[in-house]
C-alpha positions as CSV (number, residue, x, y, z in Angstrom):
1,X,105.0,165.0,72.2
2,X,105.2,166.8,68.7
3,X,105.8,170.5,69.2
4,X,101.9,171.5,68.0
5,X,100.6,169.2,70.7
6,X,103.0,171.1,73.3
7,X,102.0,174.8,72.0
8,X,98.4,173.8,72.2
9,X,98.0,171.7,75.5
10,X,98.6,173.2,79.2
11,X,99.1,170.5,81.6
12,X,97.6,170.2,84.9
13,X,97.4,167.5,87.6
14,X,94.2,166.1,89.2
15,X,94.3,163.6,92.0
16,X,91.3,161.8,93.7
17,X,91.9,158.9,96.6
18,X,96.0,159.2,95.9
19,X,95.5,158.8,91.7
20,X,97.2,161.5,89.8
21,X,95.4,162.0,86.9
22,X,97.8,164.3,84.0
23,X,94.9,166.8,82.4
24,X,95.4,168.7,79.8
25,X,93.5,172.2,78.6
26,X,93.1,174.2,75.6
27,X,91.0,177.0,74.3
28,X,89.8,179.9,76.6
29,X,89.0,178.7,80.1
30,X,85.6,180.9,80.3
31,X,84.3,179.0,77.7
32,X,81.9,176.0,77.6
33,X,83.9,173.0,78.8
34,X,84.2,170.4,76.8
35,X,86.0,167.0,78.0
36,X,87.4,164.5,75.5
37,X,88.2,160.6,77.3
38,X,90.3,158.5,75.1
39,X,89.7,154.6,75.2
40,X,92.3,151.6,74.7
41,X,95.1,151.7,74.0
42,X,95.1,155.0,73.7
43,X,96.0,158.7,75.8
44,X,95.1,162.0,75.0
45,X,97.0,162.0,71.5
46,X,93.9,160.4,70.2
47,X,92.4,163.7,70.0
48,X,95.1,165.1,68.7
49,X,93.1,166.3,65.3
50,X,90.1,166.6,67.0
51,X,91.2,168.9,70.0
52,X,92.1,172.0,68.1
53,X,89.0,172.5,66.0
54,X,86.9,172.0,69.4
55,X,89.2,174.4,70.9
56,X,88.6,177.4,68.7
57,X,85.3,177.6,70.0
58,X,85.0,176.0,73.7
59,X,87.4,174.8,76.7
60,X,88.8,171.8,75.7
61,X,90.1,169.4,78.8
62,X,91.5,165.6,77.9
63,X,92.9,163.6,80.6
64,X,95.1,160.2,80.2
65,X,92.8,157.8,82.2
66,X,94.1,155.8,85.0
67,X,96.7,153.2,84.1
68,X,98.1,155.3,80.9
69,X,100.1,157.8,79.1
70,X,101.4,160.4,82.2
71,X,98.6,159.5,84.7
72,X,99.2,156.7,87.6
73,X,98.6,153.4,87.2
74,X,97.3,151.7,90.5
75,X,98.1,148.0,90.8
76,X,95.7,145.2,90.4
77,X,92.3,145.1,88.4
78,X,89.8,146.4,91.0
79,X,90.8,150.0,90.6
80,X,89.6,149.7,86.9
81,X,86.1,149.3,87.6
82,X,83.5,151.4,85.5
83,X,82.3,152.5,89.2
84,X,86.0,154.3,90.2
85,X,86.6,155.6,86.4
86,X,83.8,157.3,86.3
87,X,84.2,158.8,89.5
88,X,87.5,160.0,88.0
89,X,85.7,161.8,85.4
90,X,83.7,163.7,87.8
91,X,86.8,164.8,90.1
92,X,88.2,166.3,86.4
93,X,84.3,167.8,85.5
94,X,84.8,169.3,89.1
95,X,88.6,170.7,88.8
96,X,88.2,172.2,85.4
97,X,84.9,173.6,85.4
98,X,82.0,175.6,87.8
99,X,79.5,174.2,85.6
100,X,78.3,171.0,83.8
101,X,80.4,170.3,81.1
102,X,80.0,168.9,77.3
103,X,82.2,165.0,77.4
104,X,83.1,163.5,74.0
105,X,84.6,160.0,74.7
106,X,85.9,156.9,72.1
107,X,85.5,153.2,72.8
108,X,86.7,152.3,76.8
109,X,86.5,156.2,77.2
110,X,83.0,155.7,75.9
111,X,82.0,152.9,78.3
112,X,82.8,154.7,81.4
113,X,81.3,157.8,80.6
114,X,78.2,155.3,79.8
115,X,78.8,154.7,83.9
116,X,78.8,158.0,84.7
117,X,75.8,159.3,83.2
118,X,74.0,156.4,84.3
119,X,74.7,157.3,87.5
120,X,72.5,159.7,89.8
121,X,72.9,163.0,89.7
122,X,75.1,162.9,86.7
123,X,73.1,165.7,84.9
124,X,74.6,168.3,87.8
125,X,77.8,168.0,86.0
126,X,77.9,166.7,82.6
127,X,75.7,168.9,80.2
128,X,75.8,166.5,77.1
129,X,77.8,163.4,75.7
130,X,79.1,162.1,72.3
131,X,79.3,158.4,72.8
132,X,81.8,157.0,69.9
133,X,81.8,153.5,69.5
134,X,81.9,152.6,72.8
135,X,78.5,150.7,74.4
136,X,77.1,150.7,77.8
137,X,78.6,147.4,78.9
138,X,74.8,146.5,81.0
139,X,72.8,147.9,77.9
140,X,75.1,145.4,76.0
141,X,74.4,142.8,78.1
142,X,71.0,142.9,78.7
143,X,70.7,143.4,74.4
144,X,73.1,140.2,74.6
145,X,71.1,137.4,77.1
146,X,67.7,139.0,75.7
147,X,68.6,138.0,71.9
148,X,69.7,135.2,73.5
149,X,66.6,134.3,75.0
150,X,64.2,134.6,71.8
151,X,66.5,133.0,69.2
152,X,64.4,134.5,66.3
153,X,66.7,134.2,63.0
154,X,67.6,137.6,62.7
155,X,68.0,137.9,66.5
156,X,70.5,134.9,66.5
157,X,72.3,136.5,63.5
158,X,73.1,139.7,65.4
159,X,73.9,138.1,68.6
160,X,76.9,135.8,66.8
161,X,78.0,138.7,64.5
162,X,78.8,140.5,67.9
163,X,80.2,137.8,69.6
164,X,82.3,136.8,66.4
165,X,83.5,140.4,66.5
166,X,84.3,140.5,70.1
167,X,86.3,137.5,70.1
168,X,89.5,139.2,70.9
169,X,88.3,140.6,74.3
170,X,88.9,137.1,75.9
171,X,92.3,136.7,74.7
172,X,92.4,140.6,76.4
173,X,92.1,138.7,79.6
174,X,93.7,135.5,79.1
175,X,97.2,136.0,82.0
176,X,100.1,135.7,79.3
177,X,98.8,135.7,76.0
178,X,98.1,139.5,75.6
179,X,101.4,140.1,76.4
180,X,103.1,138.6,74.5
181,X,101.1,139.3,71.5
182,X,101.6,143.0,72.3
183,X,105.1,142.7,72.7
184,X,105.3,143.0,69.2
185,X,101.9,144.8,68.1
186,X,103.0,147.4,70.7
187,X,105.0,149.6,69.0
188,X,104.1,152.7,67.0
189,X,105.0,152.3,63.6
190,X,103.5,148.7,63.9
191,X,100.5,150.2,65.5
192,X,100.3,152.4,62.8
193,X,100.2,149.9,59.9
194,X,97.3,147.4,61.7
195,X,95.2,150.3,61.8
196,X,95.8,151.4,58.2
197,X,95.3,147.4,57.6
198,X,92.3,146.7,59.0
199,X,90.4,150.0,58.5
200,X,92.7,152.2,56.1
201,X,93.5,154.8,58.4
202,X,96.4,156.7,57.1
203,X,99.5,155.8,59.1
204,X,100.5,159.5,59.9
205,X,96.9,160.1,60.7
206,X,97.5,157.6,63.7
207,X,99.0,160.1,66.6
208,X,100.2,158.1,70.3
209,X,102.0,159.0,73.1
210,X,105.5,157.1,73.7
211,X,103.8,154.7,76.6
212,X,102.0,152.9,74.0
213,X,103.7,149.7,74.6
214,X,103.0,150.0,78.3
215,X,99.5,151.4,77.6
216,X,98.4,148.1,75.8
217,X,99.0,146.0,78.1
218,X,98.4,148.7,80.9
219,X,95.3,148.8,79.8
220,X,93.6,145.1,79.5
221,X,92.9,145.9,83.4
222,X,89.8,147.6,82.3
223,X,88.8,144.2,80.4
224,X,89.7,141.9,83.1
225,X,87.6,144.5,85.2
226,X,84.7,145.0,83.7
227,X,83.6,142.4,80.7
228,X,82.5,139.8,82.6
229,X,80.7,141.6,85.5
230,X,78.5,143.8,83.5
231,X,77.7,141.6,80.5
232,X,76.8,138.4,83.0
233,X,75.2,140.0,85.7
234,X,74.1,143.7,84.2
235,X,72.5,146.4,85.6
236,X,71.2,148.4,82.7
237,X,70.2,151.8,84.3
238,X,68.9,155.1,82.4
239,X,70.3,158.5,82.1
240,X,68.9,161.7,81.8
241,X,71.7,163.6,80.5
242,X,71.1,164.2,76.3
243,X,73.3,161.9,74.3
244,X,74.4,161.8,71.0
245,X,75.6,158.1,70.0
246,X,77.2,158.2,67.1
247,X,77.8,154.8,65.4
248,X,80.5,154.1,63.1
249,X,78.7,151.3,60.8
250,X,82.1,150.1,59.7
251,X,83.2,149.2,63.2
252,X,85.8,145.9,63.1
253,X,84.8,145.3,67.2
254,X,81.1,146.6,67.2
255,X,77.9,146.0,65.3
256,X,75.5,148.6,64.8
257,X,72.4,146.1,66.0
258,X,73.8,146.6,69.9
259,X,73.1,150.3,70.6
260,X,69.4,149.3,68.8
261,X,68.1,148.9,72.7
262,X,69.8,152.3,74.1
263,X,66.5,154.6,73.3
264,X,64.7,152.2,76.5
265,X,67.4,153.8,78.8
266,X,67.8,157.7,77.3
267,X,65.4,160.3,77.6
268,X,67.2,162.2,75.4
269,X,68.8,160.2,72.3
270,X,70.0,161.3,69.2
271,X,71.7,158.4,66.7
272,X,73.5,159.1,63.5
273,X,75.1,156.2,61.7
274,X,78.0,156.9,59.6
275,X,80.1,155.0,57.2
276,X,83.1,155.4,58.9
277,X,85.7,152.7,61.2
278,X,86.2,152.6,64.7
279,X,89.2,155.1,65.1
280,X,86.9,157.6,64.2
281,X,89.2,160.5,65.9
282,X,92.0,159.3,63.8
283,X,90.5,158.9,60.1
284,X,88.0,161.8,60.0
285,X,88.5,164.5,62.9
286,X,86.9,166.9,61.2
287,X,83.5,165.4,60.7
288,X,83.8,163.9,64.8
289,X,84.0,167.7,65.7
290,X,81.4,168.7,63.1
291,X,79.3,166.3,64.7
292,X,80.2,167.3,68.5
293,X,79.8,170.8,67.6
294,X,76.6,170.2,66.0
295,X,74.6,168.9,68.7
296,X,76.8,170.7,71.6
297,X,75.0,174.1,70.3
298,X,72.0,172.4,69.9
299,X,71.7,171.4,73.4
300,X,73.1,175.1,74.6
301,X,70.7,177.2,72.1
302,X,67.9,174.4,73.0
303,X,67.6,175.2,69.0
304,X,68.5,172.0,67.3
305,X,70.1,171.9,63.9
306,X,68.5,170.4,60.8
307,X,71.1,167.5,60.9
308,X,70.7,167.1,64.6
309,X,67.1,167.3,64.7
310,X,66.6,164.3,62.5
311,X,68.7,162.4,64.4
312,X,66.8,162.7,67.4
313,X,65.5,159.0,68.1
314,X,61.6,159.0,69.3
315,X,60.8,155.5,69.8
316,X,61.8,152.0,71.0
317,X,62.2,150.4,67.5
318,X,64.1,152.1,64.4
319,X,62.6,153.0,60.9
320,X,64.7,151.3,57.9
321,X,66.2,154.9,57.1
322,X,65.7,156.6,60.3
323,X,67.6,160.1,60.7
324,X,68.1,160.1,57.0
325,X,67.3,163.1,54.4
326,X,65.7,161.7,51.4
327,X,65.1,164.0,47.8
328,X,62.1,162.5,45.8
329,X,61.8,163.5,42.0
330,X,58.2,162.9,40.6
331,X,57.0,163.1,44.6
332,X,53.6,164.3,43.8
333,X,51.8,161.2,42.3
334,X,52.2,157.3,41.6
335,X,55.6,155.8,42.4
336,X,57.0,159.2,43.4
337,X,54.4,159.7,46.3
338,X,54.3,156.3,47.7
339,X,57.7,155.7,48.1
340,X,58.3,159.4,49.8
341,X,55.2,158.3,52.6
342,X,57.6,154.9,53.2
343,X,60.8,157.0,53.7
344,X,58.8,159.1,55.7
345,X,57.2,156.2,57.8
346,X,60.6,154.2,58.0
347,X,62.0,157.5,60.0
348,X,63.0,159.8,57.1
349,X,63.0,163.3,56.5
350,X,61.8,163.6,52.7
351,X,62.1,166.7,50.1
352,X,59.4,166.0,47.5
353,X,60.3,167.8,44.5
354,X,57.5,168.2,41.1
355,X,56.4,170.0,38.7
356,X,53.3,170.3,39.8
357,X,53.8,172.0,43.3
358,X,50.4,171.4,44.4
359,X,50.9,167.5,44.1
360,X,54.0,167.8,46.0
361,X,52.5,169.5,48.5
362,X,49.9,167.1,49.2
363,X,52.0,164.3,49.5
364,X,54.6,166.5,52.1
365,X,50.7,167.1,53.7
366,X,49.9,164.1,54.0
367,X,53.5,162.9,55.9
368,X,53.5,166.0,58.3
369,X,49.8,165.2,59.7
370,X,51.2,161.9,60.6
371,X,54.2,163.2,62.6
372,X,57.0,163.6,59.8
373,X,59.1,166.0,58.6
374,X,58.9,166.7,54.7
375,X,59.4,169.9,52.4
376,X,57.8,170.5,49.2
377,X,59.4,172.1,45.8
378,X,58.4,173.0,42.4
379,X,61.1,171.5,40.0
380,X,60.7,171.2,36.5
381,X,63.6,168.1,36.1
382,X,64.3,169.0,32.1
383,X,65.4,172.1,33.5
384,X,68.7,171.8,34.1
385,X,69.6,174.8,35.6
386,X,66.8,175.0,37.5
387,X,67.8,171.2,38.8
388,X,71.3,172.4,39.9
389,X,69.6,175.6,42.0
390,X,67.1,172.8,43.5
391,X,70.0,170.8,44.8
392,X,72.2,173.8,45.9
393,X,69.1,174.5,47.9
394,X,68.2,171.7,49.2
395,X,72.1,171.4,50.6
396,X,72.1,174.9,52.1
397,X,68.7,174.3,53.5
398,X,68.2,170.8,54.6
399,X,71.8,169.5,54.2
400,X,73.2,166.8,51.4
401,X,70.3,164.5,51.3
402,X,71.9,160.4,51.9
403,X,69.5,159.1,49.5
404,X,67.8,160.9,45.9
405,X,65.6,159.0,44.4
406,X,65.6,160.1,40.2
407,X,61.8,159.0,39.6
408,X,60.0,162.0,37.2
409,X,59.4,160.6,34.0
410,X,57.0,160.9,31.1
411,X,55.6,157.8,29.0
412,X,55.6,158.1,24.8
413,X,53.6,155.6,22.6
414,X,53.5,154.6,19.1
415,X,55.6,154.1,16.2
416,X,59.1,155.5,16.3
417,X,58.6,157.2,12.5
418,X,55.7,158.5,13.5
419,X,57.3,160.9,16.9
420,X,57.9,164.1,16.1
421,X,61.3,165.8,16.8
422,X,59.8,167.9,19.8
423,X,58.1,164.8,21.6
424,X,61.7,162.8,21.5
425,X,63.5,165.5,22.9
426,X,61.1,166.4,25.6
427,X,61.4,162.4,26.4
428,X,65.1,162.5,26.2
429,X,65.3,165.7,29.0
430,X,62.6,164.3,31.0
431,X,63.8,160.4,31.5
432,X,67.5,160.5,30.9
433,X,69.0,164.0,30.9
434,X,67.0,164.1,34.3
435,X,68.2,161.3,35.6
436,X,71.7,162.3,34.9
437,X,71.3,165.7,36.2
438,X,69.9,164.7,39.7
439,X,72.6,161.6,39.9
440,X,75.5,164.4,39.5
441,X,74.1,167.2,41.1
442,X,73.6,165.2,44.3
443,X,76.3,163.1,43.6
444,X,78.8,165.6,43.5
445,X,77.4,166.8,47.0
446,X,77.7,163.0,48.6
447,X,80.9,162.5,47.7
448,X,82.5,166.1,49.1
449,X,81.0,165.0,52.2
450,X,82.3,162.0,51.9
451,X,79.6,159.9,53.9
452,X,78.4,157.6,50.9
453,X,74.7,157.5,50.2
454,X,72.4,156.0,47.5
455,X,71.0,157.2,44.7
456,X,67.9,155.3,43.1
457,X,67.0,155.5,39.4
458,X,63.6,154.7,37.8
459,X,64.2,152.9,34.9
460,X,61.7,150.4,33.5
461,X,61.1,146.9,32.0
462,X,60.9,148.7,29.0
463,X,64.6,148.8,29.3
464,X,65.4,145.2,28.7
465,X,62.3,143.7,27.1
466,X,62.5,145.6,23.4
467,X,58.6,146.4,22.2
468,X,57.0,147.7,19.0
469,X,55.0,151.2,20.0
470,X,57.8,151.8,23.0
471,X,61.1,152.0,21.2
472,X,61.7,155.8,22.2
473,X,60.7,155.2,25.8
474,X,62.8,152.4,25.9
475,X,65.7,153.7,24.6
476,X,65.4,156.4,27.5
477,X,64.9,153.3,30.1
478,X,67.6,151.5,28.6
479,X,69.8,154.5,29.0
480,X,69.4,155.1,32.9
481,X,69.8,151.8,33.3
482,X,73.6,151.7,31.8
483,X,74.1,155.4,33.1
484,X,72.7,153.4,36.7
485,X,75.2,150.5,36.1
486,X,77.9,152.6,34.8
487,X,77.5,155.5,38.0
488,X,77.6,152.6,40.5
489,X,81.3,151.5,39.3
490,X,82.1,155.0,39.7
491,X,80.7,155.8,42.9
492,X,81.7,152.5,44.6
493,X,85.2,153.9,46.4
494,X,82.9,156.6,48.0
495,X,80.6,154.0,49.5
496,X,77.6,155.3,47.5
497,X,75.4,152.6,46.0
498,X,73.6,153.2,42.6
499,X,70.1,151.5,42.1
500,X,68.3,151.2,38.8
501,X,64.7,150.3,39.6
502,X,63.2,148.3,36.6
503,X,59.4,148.1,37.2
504,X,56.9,146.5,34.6
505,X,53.0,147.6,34.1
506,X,52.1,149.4,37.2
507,X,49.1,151.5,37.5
508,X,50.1,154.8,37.9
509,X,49.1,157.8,36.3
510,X,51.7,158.0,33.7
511,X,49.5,157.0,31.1
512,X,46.9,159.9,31.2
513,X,49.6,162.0,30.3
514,X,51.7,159.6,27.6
515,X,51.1,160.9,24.4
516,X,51.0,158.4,21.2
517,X,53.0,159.6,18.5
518,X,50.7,159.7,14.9
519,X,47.4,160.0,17.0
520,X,45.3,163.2,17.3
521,X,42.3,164.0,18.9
522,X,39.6,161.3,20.1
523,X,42.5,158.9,18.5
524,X,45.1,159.7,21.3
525,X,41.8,159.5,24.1
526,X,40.9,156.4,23.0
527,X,44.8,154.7,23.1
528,X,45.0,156.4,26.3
529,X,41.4,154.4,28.0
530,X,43.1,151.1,26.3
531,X,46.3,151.1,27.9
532,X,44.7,153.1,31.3
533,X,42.2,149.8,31.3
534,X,45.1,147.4,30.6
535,X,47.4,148.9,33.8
536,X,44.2,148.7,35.8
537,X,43.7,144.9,35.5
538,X,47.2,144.1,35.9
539,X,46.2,145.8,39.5
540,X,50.2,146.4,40.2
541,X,49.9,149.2,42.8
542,X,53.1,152.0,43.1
543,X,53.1,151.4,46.7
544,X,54.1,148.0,46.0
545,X,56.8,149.9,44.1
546,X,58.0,151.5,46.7
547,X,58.7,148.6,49.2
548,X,61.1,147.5,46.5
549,X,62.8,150.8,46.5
550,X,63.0,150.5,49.8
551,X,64.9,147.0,49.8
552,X,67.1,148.4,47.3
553,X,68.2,151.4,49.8
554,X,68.8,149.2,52.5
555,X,70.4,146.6,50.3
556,X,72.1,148.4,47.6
557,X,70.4,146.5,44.8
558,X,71.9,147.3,41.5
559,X,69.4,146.5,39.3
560,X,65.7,145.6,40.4
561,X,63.4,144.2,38.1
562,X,59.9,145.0,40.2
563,X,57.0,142.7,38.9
564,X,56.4,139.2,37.6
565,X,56.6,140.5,33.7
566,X,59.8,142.6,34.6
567,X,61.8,139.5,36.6
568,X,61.1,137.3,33.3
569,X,61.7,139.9,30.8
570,X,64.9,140.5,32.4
571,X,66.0,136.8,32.1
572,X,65.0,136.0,28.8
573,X,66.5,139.0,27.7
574,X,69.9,138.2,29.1
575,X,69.7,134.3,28.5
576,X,67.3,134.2,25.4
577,X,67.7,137.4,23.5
578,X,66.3,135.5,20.4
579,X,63.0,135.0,22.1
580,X,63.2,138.6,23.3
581,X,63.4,140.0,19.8
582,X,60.7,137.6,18.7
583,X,58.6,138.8,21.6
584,X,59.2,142.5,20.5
585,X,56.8,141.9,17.4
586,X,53.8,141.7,19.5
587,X,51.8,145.1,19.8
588,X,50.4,146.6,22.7
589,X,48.1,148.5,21.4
């Protein structure tokens, strides 16, 4: 043991039917108790990071479970069941605390806490619990045999991914292999390097106990135990203690699609996904105590936390970008509006920012009457300063959005020589200095956090199909869709996807304010009702729009071409730029 772990841990012994269980305590004992349970292969050096920001503010209490690090290790595999581990957790709850205590628990660790709650009475002494990848083993198995059962497509897809990724737990219970394998993977420094392998943990992050050799294969009793009971033959009960899962969408051993069923068995659920590996405690401690702290006060305040209160899970089924914070530019009309209601009906919280506050406040309206959560802003976008005050706002308020979508833009019409100086610059802030505020401002926020994101850009057809009467509104177009390009190489080693949306004629209102460079008077009014009537009988609609920018979240399109007239523009561009030039003669207007 390192001499920090010895200065902050005080050991203590706990011993139910004849096991001796080696506990371990730090922070001030009057506290709120907080219990961490390690999983496999590990002891209570897994929360080695994690334990002493906990401990500033609460009780912190890790144990080595049965079979490793300092605690006893009964022979045989029945003394491994879920049933007798979680009874071992309640015996420590019991012996370190008067009242019900806060339990944070990683992979096995997770899976018998899962037992406890699940069983009655478990709410008399455990006030809350993080679950880190780790599933209920029956909730797993019923999710299993019931995919199983209806082998829709997508149903047969997640079933196999799981099973492909679980593949190593029967070789966990074959009777020689395991131990020879960990013969050799068994030892620290080689321990070390498969983690920074296959997840990129940094080696000295990776903190173990000298029994780690003996701990692997130690520990397989809990597979041999428990896997084929509870997935075969479960017994999926329901818990009313409030749970956090927290889901680690990177996991090598578990896909996110398994804990989609755990809202049938928890009255109280809260989900956030993150973009992080399995050994959570070991690669980012700080953001697994954030996240503990976070909804631990929730739960004692009863007050819940922006963050926490959007991950609270209402309903059987998840929304495509449930728990998420979404910032729409441009929220108040057209493209803007529709695609804030889908975030808002996939399960988002939205921040609809325009100028036109009024507009904004509609749309936010309009999602809040039908049980959402959205905020409405004024927010001029060519005002850069004002843009970066929006954002730092919007972070102290709300918290650093995971997706911004950069859609306020302006249209202008008409010969290039004919645009005035004022009406190219105003184009210029609006549709590309814009775009490149909101991508960095926001940007620079995701990537301090470090939880990746996406950022979507409206950019247009006009950006790759070259027209006479649209070369300055091009050029902007064509601009965030480079900047778009160019911001996704860039962002990529952060994990936050860049999407240029490219649509063609949609009917929006951008027209009825696109002015047309040379005309005046009844002039611009009637090249205004011409193209108006031209976008109306194409009858492209914005909410159309939107599902696209959807798919593009959830898919991390790069570029999006959205209509038939975009898709082939886009080709013929790239493959017959000729053509495309040719094509460019033809007026519009």
């Amino acid at each position: 043991m390192e001499s920090s772990e010895r200065d902050l841990w005080r050991r203590r012994t706990v011993t139910r039917d004849g096991v001796q269980l080696a506990v371990f305590e730090a922070g001030d004992a009057d506290a709120p108790t907080v219990v961490l349970v390690h999983g496999w292969p590990d002891t209570h050096h897994l929360w080695t990071h994690v334990a002493p920001i906990l401990a500033q503010r609460y009780h912190v209490v890790a144990y080595d479970t049965r079979g490793y690090g300092e605690s006893d290790a009964p022979s045989g595999d029945a003394p491994y069941r879920l049933a007798e581990l979680a009874a071992d957790l309640f015996a420590v709850i019991d012996a370190v605390s008067d009242v019900p205590a806060h339990v944070v628990a990683h992979d096995w660790g997770s899976v018998q806490t899962w037992e406890a709650v699940t069983t009655a009475g478990a709410d008399d002494r455990i006030a809350s619990f993080v679950s880190v990848s780790g599933p209920n083993l029956d909730h797993l198995g019923t999710w299993a045999r019931e995919k199983l059962a209806h082998p829709t497509p997508t149903a047969l897809r997640q079933a196999l991914s799981q099973i492909a990724s679980s593949a190593y737990t029967v070789m966990f219970q074959l009777p020689v292999v395991p131990k020879v394998f960990f013969g050799a993977l068994g030892w620290a420094p080689v321990w070390r390097q498969f983690l920074h392998r296959v997840e990129g943990t940094a080696p000295g992050d990776v903190a173990v106990g000298p029994t780690l050799h003996h701990d692997m294969i130690s520990g397989l009793r809990y597979y041999r135990a428990n896997i084929r009971a509870h997935l075969f033959s479960p017994d999926a009960r329901s818990t009313t203690v409030p749970t956090l899962e927290i889901v680690n969408t990177r996991d090598i051993a578990l896909r996110s699609a398994i804990f989609d069923n755990t809202p049938r068995y928890t009255d109280g659920l809260w989900r956030r996904d993150l973009p992080t590996g399995h050994w959570l405690p070991y690669s980012r401690p700080e953001l697994l105590a954030e996240n503990a702290i976070d909804f631990i006060e929730s739960i004692i305040s009863g007050e819940p936390s922006a963050t926490v209160a959007r991950a609270r899970v209402t309903g059987d089924s998840r929304g495509a970008v449930e728990g998420t914070l979404s910032v729409v530019t441009g929220g108040g009309s057209g493209i803007g509006r529709e695609t804030a209601l889908l975030l808002a009906a996939e399960g988002g919280e939205v921040v609809i920012a325009d100028i036109d506050l009024g507009a904004a406040q509609k749309t936010a309206d309009e999602i809040t009457g039908s049980g959402g959560t959205a905020r409405a802003y004024a927010l001029d976008v060519a005002d850069s300063d004002a843009f970066a005050r929006f954002a730092a706002t919007v972070a102290e308020t709300h918290g650093v959005p995971d997706i911004v979508v950069n859609n306020a833009g302006i249209g202008l019409a008409g010969a290039l020589l004919d645009a005035t100086d004022a009406q190219i610059r105003r184009l210029v802030d609006i549709n590309l200095v814009s775009v490149a505020t909101g991508s960095r401002e926001f940007g620079r926020l995701m990537v301090a956090r470090g939880l990746g994101g996406q950022i979507v850009n409206l950019a247009s057809a006009a950006a790759f199909t070259p027209q006479r009467g649209l070369g300055a509104y091009a050029a902007t177009k064509a601009g965030v869709l480079l900047l778009s390009e160019s911001l996704r190489a860039e962002l990529a080693e952060h994990h936050i996807g860049v999407s240029a949306i490219c649509p063609g004629i949609v009917d929006t209102n951008i027209i009825s304010a696109t002015e047309f460079a040379g005309a005046t008077g009844d002039n611009q009014e009637r090249l205004r009702d011409r193209m108006n009537g031209m976008y109306r009988r194409r009858g492209f609609t914005p909410d159309r729009v939107a599902v696209e920018i959807l798919d593009a979240i959830t898919r991390n399109r790069a570029v999006v071409p959205v209509t038939i007239e975009a898709s082939v523009g886009y080709r013929v561009y790239r493959f017959l730029p000729a053509l495309s030039r040719r094509m460019a003669r033809t007026s519009l207007f």
